[in-house]
C-alpha positions in Angstrom: -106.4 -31.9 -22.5 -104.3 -34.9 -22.6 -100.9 -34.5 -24.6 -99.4 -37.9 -26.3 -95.9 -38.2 -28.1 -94.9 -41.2 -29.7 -91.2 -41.7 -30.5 -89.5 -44.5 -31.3 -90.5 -45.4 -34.9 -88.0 -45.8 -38.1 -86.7 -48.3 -40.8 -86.2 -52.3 -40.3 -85.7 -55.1 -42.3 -88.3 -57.6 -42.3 -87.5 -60.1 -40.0 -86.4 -57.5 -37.1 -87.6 -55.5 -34.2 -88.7 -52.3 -33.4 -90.0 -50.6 -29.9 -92.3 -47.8 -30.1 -93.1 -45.6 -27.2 -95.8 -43.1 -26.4 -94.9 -40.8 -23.4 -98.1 -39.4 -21.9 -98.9 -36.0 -19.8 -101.1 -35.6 -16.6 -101.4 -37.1 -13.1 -103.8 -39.8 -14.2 -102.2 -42.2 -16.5 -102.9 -45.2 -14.5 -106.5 -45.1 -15.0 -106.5 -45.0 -18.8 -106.8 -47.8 -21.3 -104.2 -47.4 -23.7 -104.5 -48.2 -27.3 -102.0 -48.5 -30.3 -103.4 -48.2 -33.8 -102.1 -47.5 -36.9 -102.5 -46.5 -40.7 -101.0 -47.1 -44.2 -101.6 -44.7 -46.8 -104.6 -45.2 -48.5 -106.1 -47.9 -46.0 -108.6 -47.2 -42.7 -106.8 -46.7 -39.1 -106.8 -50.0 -37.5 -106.6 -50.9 -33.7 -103.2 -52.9 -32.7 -103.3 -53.7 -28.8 -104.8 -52.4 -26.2 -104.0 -52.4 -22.6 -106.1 -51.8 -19.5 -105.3 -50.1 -16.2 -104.7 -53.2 -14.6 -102.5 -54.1 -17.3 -104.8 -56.6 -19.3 -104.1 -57.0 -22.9 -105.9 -57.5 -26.5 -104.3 -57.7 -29.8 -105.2 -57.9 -33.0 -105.4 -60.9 -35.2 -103.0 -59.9 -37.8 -100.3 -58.7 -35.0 -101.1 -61.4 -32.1 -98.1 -63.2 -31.2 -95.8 -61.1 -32.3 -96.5 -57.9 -30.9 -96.5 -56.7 -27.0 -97.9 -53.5 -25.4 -96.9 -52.8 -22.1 -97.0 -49.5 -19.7 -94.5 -48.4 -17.0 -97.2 -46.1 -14.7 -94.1 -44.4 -12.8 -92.8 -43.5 -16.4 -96.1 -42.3 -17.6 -95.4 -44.3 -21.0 -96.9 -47.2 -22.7 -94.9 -49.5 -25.3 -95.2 -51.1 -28.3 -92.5 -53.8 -28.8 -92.5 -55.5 -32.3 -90.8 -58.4 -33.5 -91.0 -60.2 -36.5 -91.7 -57.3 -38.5 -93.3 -57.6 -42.0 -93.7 -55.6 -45.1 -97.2 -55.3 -44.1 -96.5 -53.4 -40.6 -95.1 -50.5 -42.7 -97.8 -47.8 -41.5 -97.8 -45.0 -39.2 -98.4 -45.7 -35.7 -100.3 -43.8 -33.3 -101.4 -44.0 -29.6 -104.3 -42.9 -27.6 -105.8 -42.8 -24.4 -109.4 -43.6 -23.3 -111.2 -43.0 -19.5 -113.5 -46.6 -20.0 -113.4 -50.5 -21.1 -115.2 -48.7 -23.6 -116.5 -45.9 -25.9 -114.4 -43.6 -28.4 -110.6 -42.8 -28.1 -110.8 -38.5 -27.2 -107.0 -38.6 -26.9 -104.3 -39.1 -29.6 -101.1 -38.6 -30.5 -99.1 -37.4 -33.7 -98.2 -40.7 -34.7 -94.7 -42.4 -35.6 -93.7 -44.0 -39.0 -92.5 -47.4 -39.0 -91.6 -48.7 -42.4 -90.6 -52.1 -42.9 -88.2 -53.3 -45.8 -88.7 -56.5 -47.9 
């Protein structure tokens, strides 16, 4: 078993910034992709960003450009940075951890609120 913890999350005005992090056990983190995703109440879990071992990124239409993940492999953690918040971002966030480019996600976290004020 592979244990995640987010931290990080909270209240921002729209407009501002917020970091996320999601600190990750085990000897192997640097051969994982890493995925954020989140979900608002009553709407579907959606994937966020995702970065590769080799520290590759995607992004998600609605987040490109103002979003960055990143990981630090000495710290065992992967990051979320958000800027430009919106209303719209408010959701809880969650990381996971995948072996492959691709396939499911076996590995999550609890998840972090982020709500964003108009």
């Amino acid at each position: 078993q592979v244990q995640l913890v987010e931290s990080g999350g909270g209240l921002v005005q729209a407009g501002g910034s917020l970091r996320v992090s999601c600190a990750a056990s085990g000897s192997r983190f640097s051969i994982y992709y890493m995925g954020w995703h989140r979900q608002a109440p009553g709407k579907q879990r959606e994937s966020v960003a995702i970065i590769t071992p080799t520290g590759s990124t995607n992004y998600a239409d609605s987040v490109k450009g103002r979003f960055t993940i990143s990981r630090d492999n000495d710290k065992n953690t992967v990051y979320l940075q958000m800027h430009s918040l919106k209303p719209e971002d408010t959701a809880v966030y969650y990381c996971a951890a995948r072996p492959y480019a691709v396939g499911s996600w076996p590995y999550w976290g609890q998840g972090t609120q982020v709500t964003v004020s108009s």
